[in-house]
N, C-alpha and C positions, 0 to 999 in steps of 0.2 A: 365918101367913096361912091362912085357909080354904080348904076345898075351891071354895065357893061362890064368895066371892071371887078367887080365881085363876083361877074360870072368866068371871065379871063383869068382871075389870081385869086380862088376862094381861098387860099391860106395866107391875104392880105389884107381880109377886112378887117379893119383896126383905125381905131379912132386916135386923133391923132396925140391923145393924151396916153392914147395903151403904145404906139408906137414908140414915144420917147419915156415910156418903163421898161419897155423891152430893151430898149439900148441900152439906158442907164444899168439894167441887170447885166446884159451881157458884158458892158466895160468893168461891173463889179466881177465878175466871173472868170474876167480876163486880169485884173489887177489881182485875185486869189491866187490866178493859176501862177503868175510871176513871182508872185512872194512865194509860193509853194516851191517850185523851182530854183529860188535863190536860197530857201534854207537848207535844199538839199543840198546844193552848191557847198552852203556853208558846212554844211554835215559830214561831206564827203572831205572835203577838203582838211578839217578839224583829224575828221579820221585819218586820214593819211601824213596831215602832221604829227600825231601824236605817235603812229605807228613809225614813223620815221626817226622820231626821239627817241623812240623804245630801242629802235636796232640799234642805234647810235652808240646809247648807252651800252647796249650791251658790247658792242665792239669794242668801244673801250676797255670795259670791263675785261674781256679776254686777251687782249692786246697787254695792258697790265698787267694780269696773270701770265701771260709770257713772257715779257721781261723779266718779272720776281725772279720765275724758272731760269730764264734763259740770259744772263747780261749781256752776252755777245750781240744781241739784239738793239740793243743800246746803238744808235746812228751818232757817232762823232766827229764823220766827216763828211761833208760833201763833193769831195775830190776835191785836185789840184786845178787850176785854172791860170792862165798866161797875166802877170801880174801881181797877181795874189796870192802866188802858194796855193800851200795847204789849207781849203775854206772849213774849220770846223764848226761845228756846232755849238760847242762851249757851253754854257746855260742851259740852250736852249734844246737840248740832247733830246730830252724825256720828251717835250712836247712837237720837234721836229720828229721823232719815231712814233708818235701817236698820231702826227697828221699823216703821215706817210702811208702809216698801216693802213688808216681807215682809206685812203686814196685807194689802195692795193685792192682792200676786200670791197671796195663797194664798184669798181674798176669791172673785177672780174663777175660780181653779182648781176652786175650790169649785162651782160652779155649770158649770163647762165641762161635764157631759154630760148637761146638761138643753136639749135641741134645741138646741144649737148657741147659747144661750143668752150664754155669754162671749162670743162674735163681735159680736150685737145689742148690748151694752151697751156692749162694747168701742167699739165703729163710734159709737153713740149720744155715749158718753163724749167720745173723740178728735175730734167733729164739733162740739161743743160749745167744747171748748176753741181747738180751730182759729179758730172766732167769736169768741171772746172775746179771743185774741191778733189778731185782725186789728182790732177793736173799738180797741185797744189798743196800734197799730202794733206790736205785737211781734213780730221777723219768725222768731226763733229757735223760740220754741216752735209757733210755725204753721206752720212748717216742720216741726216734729218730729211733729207732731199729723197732719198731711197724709200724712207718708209712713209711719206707723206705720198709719193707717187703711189706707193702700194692702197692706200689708204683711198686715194682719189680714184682710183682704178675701179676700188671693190664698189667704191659708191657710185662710179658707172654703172657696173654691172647688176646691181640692187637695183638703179633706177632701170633698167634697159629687162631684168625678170618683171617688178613691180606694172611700168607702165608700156613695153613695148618700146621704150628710146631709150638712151642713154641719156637723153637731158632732164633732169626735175628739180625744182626751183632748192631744197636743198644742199644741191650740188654745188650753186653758184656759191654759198655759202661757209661752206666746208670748204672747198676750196681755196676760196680768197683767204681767210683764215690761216691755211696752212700756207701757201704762196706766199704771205704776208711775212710768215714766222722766219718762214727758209731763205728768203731775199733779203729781210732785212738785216740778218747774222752774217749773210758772206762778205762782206764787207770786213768785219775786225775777226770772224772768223782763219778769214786767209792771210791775216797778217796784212789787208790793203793790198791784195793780188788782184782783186775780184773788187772795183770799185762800185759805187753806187750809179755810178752812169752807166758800165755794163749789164748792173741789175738791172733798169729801168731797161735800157734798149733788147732786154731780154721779155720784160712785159710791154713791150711798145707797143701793141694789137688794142689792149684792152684799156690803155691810158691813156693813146691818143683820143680813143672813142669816147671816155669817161670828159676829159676838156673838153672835147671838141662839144659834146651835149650841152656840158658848163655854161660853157663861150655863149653857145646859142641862146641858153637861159637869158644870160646878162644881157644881150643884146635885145631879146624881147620887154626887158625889166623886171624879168623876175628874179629869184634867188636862184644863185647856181647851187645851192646846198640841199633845194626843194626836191621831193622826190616825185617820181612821173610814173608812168607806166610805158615811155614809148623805149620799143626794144632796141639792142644796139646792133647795130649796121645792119638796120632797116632793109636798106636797096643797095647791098651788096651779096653776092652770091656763094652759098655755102662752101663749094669747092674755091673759088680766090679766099676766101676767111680761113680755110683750112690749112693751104698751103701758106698764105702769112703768120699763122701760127708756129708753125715749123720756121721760116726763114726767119724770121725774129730772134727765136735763139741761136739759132745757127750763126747770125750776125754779132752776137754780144759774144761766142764764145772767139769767134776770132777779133774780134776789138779786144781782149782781153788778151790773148795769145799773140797778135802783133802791136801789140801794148799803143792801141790810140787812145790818143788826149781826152780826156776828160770833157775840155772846152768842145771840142769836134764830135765827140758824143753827143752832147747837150744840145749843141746847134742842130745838128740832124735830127732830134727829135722834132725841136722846138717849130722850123720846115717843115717836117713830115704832120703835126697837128697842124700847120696852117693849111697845110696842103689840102688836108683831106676835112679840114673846116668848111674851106673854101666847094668842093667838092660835093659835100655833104648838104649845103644848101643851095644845090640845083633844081630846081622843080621838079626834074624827071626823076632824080635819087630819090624820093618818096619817106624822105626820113623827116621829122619833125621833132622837134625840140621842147 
């Protein structure tokens, strides 16, 4: 190096064997910081699957214990359909109510810390059904439906003294849970008054959002069963979320009351999650997958 230059860059005088250690250090430095970052990767991501097995199991597990409790709960049919009849379940009873449930509770989990967001739908959901069992003298599930709203209410209210809102991540939980319990008994509760299509289109809010997430998974390649942290409907705004909470049941209690098809249920869901798939990966909706 120059006179000139060592007076221009004094923090460059470096011989050109100290030059190429300093790089070699720095690319060792840089290849640490990557591995250090990819174990976290790996740490975080460990963490959150194990923690995802956990809740898993335990859904099950209470899911289970509700049935014991509850046989009504028991899904043996999937409605009627043009061709087919009566689709039931047959075998596959026990494990078509245990996929179901955990869709229900992790559906509405999903959306618990969006304002308090599970509580509204929940309340909405359970209010609907209540109607429809009393429609239907059914006293069982109007009963179940009455005191799970009450139940969901008071843990509003415990979340809204505790932290100033009515939404806390318990909620989402307790919740689905009970939603779970109550939708999935109306059905042979009411004698098949109260199909499984009008249950769903009574939680269409929280199950479109749970596939349309799914969807998104698969199509990036990962597992739609993986758990995330990204909230649901993101880039949608509180008051339109509040009032489709309300129209949703509003809409399954007259599909049930002017007794539509089953099939024409189904399909309208099945549109309304393409719809709002499609929708949902708009760049400006702000939602991610």
């Amino acid at each position: 190096m120059s006179a000139l230059e060592r007076v221009l860059c004094p923090g460059m005088d470096l011989t050109a064997n100290e030059f190429r250690r300093l790089e070699a250090d720095r690319e060792d430095g840089n290849k640490q910081n990557v591995e250090s970052d990819r174990e976290r990767e790996r740490n975080g991501s460990d963490r959150s699957e194990s923690g995802f097995r956990t809740r898993i199991a335990v859904q099950l597990a209470a899911t289970a214990g509700a049935m014991a409790l509850l046989p009504e709960m028991k899904l043996t049919s999937l409605g009627a359909f043009p061709g087919t009849g009566e689709l039931g379940t047959g075998a596959l009873a026990v494990p078509a109510t245990m996929f179901l449930s955990l869709a229900i509770m992790n559906a509405v989990r999903k959306i618990g810390s969006q304002y308090a967001l599970a509580g509204v739908v929940s309340l909405a959901a359970l209010g609907a059904f209540c109607l429809l069992s009393w429609l239907n003298t059914a006293v069982l599930p109007m009963v179940l439906s009455f005191a799970s709203a009450g139940a969901v209410g008071l843990f509003m209210l415990i979340g809204r003294l505790r932290s100033g809102h009515s939404g806390f991540m318990p909620l989402g939980d307790i919740a689905g849970f009970l939603l779970a319990v109550v939708a999935l008994s109306m059905p042979q509760a009411t004698g098949g008054a109260v199909s499984p299509a009008v249950v769903f289109t009574a939680l269409a809010l929280p199950l479109v959002n749970l596939l349309s997430v799914a969807l998104g998974r698969v199509m990036n390649g990962r597992s739609p069963f993986m758990t995330d942290s990204t909230p649901g409907f993101s880039g949608t705004s509180h008051r339109v979320l509040v009032s489709l909470s309300l129209v949703f049941p509003l809409l399954a209690i007259a599909a049930a009351v002017l007794e539509v098809s089953d099939a024409m249920l189904f399909i309208s869901l099945a549109g309304l999650c393409a719809a709002y798939y499609a929708v949902s990966r708009r760049p400006d909706y702000n939602q991610g997958s």
